[in-house]
Steps between C-alpha positions, in 0.01 A plus 500: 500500500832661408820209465587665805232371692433164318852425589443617887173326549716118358733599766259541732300176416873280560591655798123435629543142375828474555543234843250290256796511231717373776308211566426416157911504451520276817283248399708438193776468703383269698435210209869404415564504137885383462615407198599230476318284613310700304154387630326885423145385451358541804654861526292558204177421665512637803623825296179466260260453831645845669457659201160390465464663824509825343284450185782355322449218277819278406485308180700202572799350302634164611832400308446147381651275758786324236581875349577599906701190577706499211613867611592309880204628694158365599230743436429839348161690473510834383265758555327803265226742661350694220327886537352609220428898497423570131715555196865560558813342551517207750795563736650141661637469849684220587671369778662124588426313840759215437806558720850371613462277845565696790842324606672534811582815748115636561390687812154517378252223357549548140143410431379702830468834312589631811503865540767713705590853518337552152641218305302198386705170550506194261579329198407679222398802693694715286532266193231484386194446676495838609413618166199261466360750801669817302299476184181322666453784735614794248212324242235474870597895540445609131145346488421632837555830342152489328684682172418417123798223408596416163678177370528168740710381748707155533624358838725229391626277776751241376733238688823448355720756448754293690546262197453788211153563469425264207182323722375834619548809257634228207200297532233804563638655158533239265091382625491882413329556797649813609357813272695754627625816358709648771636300845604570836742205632612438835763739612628724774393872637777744407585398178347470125664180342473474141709240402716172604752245434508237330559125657676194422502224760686161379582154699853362446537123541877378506510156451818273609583219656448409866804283676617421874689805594822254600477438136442865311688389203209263463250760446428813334423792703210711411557784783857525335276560137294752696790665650594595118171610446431730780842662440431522139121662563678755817760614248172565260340720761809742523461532157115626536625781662609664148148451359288809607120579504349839371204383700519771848515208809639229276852476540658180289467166471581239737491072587452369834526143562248432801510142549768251485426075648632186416747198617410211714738474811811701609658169433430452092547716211199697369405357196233775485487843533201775446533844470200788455547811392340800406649745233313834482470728197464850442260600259722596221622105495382206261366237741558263233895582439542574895398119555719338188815706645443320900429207326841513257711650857328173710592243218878645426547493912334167576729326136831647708440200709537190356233234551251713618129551307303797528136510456327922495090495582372774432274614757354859454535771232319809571597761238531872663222769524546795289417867509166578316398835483134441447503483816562856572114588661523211714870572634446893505211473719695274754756750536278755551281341737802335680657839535181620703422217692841467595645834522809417300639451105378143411722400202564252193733248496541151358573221778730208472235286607296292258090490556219377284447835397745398208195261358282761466737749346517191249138462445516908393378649808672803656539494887669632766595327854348704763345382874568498855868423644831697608786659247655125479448151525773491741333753742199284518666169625319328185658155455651500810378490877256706625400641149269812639299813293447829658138580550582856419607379143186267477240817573731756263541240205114406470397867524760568192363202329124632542562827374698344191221283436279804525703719267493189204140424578305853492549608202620853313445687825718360720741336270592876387660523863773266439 
C-alpha cells in the first residue's frame, strides 16, 4: 500500500465505525464526573469495561483513598491500555474525564449526550471526554489497517486535571508507570498547541474582629482589610499588561480573584473574610518569584489596615509548558494531516490555559495538544451551559490522529512523508 492509501483505508474504517464512536462518547457522558465532589472512580470503570468491549485491556490505578482526600475529592482511578507492536518509540495519549459541574442555564441534560443538528451535548463533551473516543478510535482504526506497526501505544485516562494533575499524570509518573517517548494530550481540531501557562492559585484569609454593627468601633473589619487587598492585587493586574510573551497565543500575565465569602449577618462586622485567586504566568516567568511578589503586594495591602491579620494558603502551582522541539515529527505530522482532513492551515500556538501536559513536559517527554473540539474554548460552551462538540470535528480530529499515529509507528517508509 502507498501512504496514500493506508491513510484512505483509516479514513474509511472511522467513518464506517463512526455512529459507534458516537456512542462510545455518549456513554461517557452519561456517568457524571464533576470535580469536586470529585467522586471519578466509577467513571473509570465503566470506561475500562467499554474499552474491554473492543479488545482493550485497562490496567487499573486507584489513588490511595487518604492521597485523594487530602487533594478535596473522593476517588480517582486512572487508566493505561498498553499495545505493544515491536521495537520503537511508545507514543502516549492522554486525555482527563474529571470536569467542572454543569451549573445553571442548560437546555439540554448535561449528562444526556444528546445529539442535535450535529453537535453532541454534555459535560465534558468537548473537554475532555471526547478525546478518550479521539485516540481510542484513531488506535481501533490503525490496527484495523492490518499494516506492520512499530513501537507501542499508551491510552492514558486520568481524573484530575481540575486540581493540577498531581493524582493523575503526577502520580502515573513518579510510579514511573508511563514509558512514553512522545504524547498526544487532549486538545482541540484546528490548532497545534505546544505550550502553556503557568498557574498560581492562593487563598487569602483576613482575620479581624467581629462586633454588633451599632457598635463598629468595637470590631475590626476584615471586608475593609480585603477592600485594600483587592485594590492593591487590581492595580497589580494593570501592571501585567507591560510584561509580554514571545510565546504566539500567549499574551501577558494576569490575576483573577474568583471567589470572595465571609461575615455572619448584615447586622455585625465581618470578622472574616476569604478571598481566591488565581494568578497566571507566561512561560518566560519564575513561578517561584511570581508567588513571593502577590504574596509581598497581599501583606503590604492587608498591614495598611490596622488590626487586621492575613493568612496566604497556597493552593496550586503549576509551572508553564514550554516549547520543545523534539517534538517536531509529532507536531509536523499534525499539521499536515490537519491541513488535509480539514481543508485549511492548522497552526502552532501556545494557549493561556494550563493542562497536565506541563507534567509530562517535566518528566522529559515532548508532546503536543491535539484532539477533537472547535478553534476555542469559548466556541464550545466548555465550563458553561450547554458545553457541546461538533461531530464534524470529532470524525476529522480522530482521522488526523490515526494517520499521525501511522506516520510515527511504520517506520522509515512512511515517516519520510512528513
Amino acid at each position: 500500500m502507498t501512504p496514500a492509501s493506508r491513510y484512505a483505508a483509516l479514513d474509511v474504517w472511522i467513518d464506517a465505525h463512526f455512529d459507534e464512536e458516537v456512542q462510545f462518547l455518549q456513554q461517557l457522558v452519561r456517568v457524571p464526573t464533576d470535580t469536586p465532589p470529585g467522586n471519578n472512580a466509577p467513571h473509570a470503570e465503566r470506561t475500562a469495561e467499554l474499552l474491554g468491549g473492543f479488545g482493550f485491556e485497562a490496567e487499573k490505578y486507584p489513588v490511595p483513598a487518604d492521597e485523594v482526600k487530602a487533594w478535596g475529592l473522593e476517588s480517582i482511578t486512572n487508566l493505561i491500555v498498553r499495545r505493544h507492536y515491536g521495537a520503537g518509540k511508545i507514543i502516549a495519549l492522554n486525555a482527563h474525564g474529571d470536569v467542572v459541574p454543569p451549573g445553571d442555564g442548560w437546555t439540554h441534560d448535561p449528562y444526556g449526550g444528546e445529539v442535535v443538528d450535529g453537535k453532541l451535548y454534555g459535560r465534558a463533551a468537548a473537554v475532555n471526554k471526547s478525546d478518550f473516543a479521539t485516540y481510542a478510535f484513531a488506535v481501533r482504526a490503525l490496527e484495523a489497517l492490518g499494516q506492520p506497526l512499530t513501537g507501542g501505544i499508551e491510552l492514558i485516562f486520568t481524573y484530575d486535571e481540575e486540581f493540577g494533575g498531581e493524582l493523575g499524570p503526577g502520580w502515573l509518573l513518579k510510579k514511573k508507570l508511563v514509558q512514553a517517548d512522545l504524547l498526544i494530550a487532549a486538545g482541540f481540531s484546528h490548532q497545534v498547541i505546544t505550550a502553556h501557562n503557568g498557574c498560581l492559585q492562593l487563598e487569602v484569609t483576613l482575620h479581624g474582629q467581629m462586633a454588633h454593627a451599632a457598635i463598629p468601633d468595637t470590631g475590626i473589619d476584615a471586608l475593609q482589610g480585603a477592600t485594600a487587598v483587592l485594590s492593591a492585587l487590581y492595580q497589580q493586574n494593570l501592571r501585567y499588561r507591560s510584561i509580554t510573551s514571545k510565546v504566539a497565543g500567549i499574551n501577558h500575565p494576569y490575576l483573577n480573584v474568583g471567589r470572595i465569602e465571609g461575615g455572619t449577618n448584615t447586622n455585625v462586622v465581618p470578622g472574616k473574610v476569604v478571598l481566591k485567586l488565581d494568578r497566571r504566568m507566561i512561560p518566560e516567568e519564575n513561578p517561584a518569584e511570581v508567588e513571593l511578589e502577590v504574596r509581598q503586594v497581599i501583606a503590604s495591602a492587608a498591614a495598611s489596615v490596622p488590626g487586621i491579620r492575613v493568612e496566604i494558603k497556597r493552593l496550586l502551582l503549576a509551572g508553564a509548558w514550554l516549547p520543545d522541539a523534539a517534538n517536531a515529527p509529532l507536531v509536523q505530522a499534525l499539521q499536515k494531516h490537519g491541513a488535509s482532513i480539514f481543508g485549511e492551515p492548522i497552526p502552532i500556538s501556545g494557549t493561556p490555559l494550563y493542562t497536565d501536559v506541563r507534567l509530562f513536559g517535566a518528566a522529559g517527554i515532548p508532546a503536543a495538544i491535539y484532539g477533537a473540539g472547535p478553534r476555542t474554548v469559548f466556541e464550545s460552551n466548555a465550563k458553561r451551559a450547554d458545553e457541546h462538540l461538533l461531530l464534524a470535528d470529532l470524525r476529522g480530529a480522530t482521522k488526523v490522529v490515526a494517520r499521525t499515529l501511522l506516520d510515527l509507528l511504520q517506520g522509515p517508509a512512511v515517516s519520510q512523508v512528513l
